[in-house]
C-alpha positions in Angstrom: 10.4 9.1 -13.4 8.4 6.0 -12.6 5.9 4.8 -14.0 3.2 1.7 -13.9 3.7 -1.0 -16.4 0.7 -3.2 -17.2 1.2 -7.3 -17.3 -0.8 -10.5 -18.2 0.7 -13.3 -16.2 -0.5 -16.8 -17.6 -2.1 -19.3 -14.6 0.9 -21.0 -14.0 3.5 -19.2 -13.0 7.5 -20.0 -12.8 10.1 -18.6 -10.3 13.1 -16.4 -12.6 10.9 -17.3 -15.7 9.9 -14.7 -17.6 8.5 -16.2 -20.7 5.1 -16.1 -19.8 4.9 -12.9 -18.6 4.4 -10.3 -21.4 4.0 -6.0 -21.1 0.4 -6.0 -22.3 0.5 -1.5 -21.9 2.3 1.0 -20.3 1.8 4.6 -18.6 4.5 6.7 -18.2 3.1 10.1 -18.4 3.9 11.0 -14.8 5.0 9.9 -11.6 3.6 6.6 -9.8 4.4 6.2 -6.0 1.0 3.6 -5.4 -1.3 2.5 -7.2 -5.0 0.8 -6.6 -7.5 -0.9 -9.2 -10.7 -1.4 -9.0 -12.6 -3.2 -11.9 -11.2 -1.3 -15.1 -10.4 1.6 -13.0 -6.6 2.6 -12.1 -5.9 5.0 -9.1 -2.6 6.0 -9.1 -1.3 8.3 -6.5 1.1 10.8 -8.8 3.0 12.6 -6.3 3.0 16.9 -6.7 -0.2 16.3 -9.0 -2.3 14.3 -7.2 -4.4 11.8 -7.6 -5.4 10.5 -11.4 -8.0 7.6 -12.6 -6.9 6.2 -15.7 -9.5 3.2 -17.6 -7.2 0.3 -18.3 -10.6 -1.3 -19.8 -8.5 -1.4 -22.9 -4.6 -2.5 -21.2 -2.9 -1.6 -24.3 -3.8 1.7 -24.3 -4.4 3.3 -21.0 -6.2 6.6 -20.6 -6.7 8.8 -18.2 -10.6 10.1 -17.8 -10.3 12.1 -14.1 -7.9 13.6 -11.6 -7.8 15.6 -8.4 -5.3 17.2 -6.3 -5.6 18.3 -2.7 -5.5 22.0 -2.0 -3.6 21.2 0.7 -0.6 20.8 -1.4 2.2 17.8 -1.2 2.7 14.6 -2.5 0.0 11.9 -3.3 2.2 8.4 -1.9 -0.3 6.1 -1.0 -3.9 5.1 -2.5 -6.9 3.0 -1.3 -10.1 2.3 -2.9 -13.0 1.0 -1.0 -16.6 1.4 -2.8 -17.2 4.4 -4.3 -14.1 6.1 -2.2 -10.8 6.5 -2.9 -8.1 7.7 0.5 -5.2 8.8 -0.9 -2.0 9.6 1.5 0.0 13.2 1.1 3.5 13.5 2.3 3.8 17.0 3.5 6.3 18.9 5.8 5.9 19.5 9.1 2.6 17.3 8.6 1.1 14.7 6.4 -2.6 14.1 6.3 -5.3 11.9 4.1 -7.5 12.8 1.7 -11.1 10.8 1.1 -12.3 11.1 -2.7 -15.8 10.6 -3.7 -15.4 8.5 -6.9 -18.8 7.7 -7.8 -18.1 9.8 -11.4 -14.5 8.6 -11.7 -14.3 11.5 -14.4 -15.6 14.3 -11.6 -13.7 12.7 -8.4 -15.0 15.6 -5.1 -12.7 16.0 -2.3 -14.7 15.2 0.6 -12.4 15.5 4.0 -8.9 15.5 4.8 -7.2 14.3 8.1 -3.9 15.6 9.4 -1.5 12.7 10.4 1.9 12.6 11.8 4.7 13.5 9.2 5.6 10.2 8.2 3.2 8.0 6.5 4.1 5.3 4.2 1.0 3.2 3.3 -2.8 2.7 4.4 -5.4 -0.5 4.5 -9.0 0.1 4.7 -11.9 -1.8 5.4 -15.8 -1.4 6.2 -15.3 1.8 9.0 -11.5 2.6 9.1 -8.7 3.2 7.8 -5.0 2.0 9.1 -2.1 4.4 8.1 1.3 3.0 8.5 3.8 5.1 10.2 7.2 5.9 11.5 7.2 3.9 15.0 3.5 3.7 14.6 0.2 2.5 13.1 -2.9 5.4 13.2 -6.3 4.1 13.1 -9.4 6.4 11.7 -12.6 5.9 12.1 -14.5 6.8 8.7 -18.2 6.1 9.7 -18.9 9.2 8.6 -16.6 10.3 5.5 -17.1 13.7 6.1 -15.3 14.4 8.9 -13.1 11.2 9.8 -11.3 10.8 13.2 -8.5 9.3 14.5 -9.3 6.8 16.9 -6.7 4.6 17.8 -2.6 3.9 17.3 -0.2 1.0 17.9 3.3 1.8 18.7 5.9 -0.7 16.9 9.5 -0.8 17.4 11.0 0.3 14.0 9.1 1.6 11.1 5.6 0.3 9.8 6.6 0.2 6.0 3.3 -1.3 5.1 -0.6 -2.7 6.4 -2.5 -5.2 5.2 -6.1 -6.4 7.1 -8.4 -9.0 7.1 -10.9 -10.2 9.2 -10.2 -7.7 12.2 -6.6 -8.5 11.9 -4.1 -6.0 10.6 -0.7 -7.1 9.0 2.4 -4.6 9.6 5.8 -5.2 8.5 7.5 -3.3 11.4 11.0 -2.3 9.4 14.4 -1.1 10.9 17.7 -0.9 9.7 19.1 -4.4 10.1 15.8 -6.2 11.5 11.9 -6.6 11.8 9.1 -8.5 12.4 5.5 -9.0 10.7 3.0 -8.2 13.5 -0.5 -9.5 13.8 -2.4 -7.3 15.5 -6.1 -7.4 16.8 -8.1 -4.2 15.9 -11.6 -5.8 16.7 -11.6 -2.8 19.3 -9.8 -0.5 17.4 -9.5 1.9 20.6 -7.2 -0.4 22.1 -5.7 -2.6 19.5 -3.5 -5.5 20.7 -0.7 -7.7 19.3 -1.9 -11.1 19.2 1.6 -12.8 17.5 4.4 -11.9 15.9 6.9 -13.7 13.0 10.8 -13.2 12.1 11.1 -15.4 9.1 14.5 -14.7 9.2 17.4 -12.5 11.5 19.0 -10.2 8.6 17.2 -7.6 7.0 13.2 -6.7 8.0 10.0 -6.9 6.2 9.3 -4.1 3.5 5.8 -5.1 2.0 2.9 -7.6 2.8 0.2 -8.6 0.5 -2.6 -10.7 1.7 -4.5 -13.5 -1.1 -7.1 -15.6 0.7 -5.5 -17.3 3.5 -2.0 -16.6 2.4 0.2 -13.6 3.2 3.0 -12.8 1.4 5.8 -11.0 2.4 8.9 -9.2 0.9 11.7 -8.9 3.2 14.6 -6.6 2.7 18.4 -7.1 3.2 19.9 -4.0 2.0 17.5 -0.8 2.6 19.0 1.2 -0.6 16.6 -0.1 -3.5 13.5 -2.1 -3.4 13.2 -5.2 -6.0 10.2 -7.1 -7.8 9.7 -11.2 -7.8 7.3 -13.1 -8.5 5.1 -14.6 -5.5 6.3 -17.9 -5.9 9.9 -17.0 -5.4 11.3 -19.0 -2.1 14.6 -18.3 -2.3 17.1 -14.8 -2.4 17.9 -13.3 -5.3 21.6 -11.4 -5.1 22.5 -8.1 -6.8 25.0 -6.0 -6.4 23.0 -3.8 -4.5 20.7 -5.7 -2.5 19.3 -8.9 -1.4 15.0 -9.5 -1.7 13.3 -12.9 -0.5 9.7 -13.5 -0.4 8.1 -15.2 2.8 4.3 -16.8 2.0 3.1 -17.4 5.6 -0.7 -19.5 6.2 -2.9 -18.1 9.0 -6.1 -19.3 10.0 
């Protein structure tokens, strides 16, 4: 089972120093594949049962005040919230799809569309009127002007496997993962019709990019050197850390 574990990290923060981080609450009730906050709001995407809200108001003792799961069936994977929606990601066979949540009562969320998307879908960035789903060998763009009935728009092919999607400013941010190699890809979605690759970056030639996570003008990147099990440093890590199972470096690359 996993489960989301709640920390207080003090303002200055040391690389393989762990004294001044400190489990401030913990929720463990059932699974966690994503999660998204939003003020004192948790969305966490709970696989077979769907989307919950928990109110981490209180950190030390989380509660959960609304759910909703998709009649659609599946696994909730992936979560985004955006104003007073959520768009949560199912993994379903033959095909996945997205769900957009009305969560203006957090405690009464109302399923308000679905979209079917290819079977593989990993994770999903949203901003003002769309939503980028990151895919195997691809990255889907929907339009969701109008949350009732959203439409794919746009794609991006990439080489390997988008594992994640960040975006900012009309710029998305896809770790493009394969087995032994990737790239981060900066890609222009101002028309998101026809989005274009504006640049790409291989901080190093082992391994490929797993997540991205973007803080002001900073991006920072978790890159992958053994694809069996997925680690967790802190940002300000510049270095590899070795285990005997697999190898995990963060990359913080500035853009403009």
């Amino acid at each position: 089972m996993l489960f989301v574990v709640i920390l207080f990290l003090t303002q200055n923060i040391y690389s393989q120093n762990s004294e001044n981080i400190t489990q401030i609450g913990l929720w463990e009730k059932d699974s966690c594949l994503a999660v998204s906050v939003a003020d004192t709001l948790a969305y966490l995407a709970a696989g077979t049962k769907g989307m919950y809200i928990i109110d981490v108001s209180n950190p030390s003792v989380p509660e959960k005040i609304g759910s909703i799961k998709s009649s659609k069936g599946g696994k909730a994977i992936g979560v985004k919230v955006s104003g007073v929606f959520a768009y949560v990601l199912y993994d379903k066979t033959p095909i996945s799809y997205m769900q957009i949540v009305d969560i203006t009562d957090p405690t009464f969320p109302i399923d308000v569309a679905t979209i079917e998307i290819e079977k593989n879908i990993y994770d999903l960035a949203v901003d003002s009127s769309h939503v980028y789903i990151a895919g195997l060998e691809r990255m889907h763009i929907v339009d969701i002007s109008n949350k009732e009935t959203p439409i794919e728009v746009g794609s991006f092919n990439t080489e390997y496997s988008a594992s994640s999607v960040e975006v900012k400013d009309s710029y998305v941010y896809l770790t493009d993962l394969g087995w032994s190699y990737g790239k981060v890809r900066i890609i222009d979605v101002a028309n998101p019709f026809a989005p274009e690759e504006k640049s790409y970056i291989v901080p190093r030639n082992d391994g490929g990019p797993y997540t991205a996570t973007i803080s002001e003008s900073s991006l920072f990147v978790s890159w992958l050197i053994d694809l069996i099990f997925r680690s967790l440093y802190s940002f300000c890590s510049f270095g590899s850390s070795v285990n005997t199972i697999c190898i995990f470096c963060f990359f913080i690359i500035l853009f403009k």
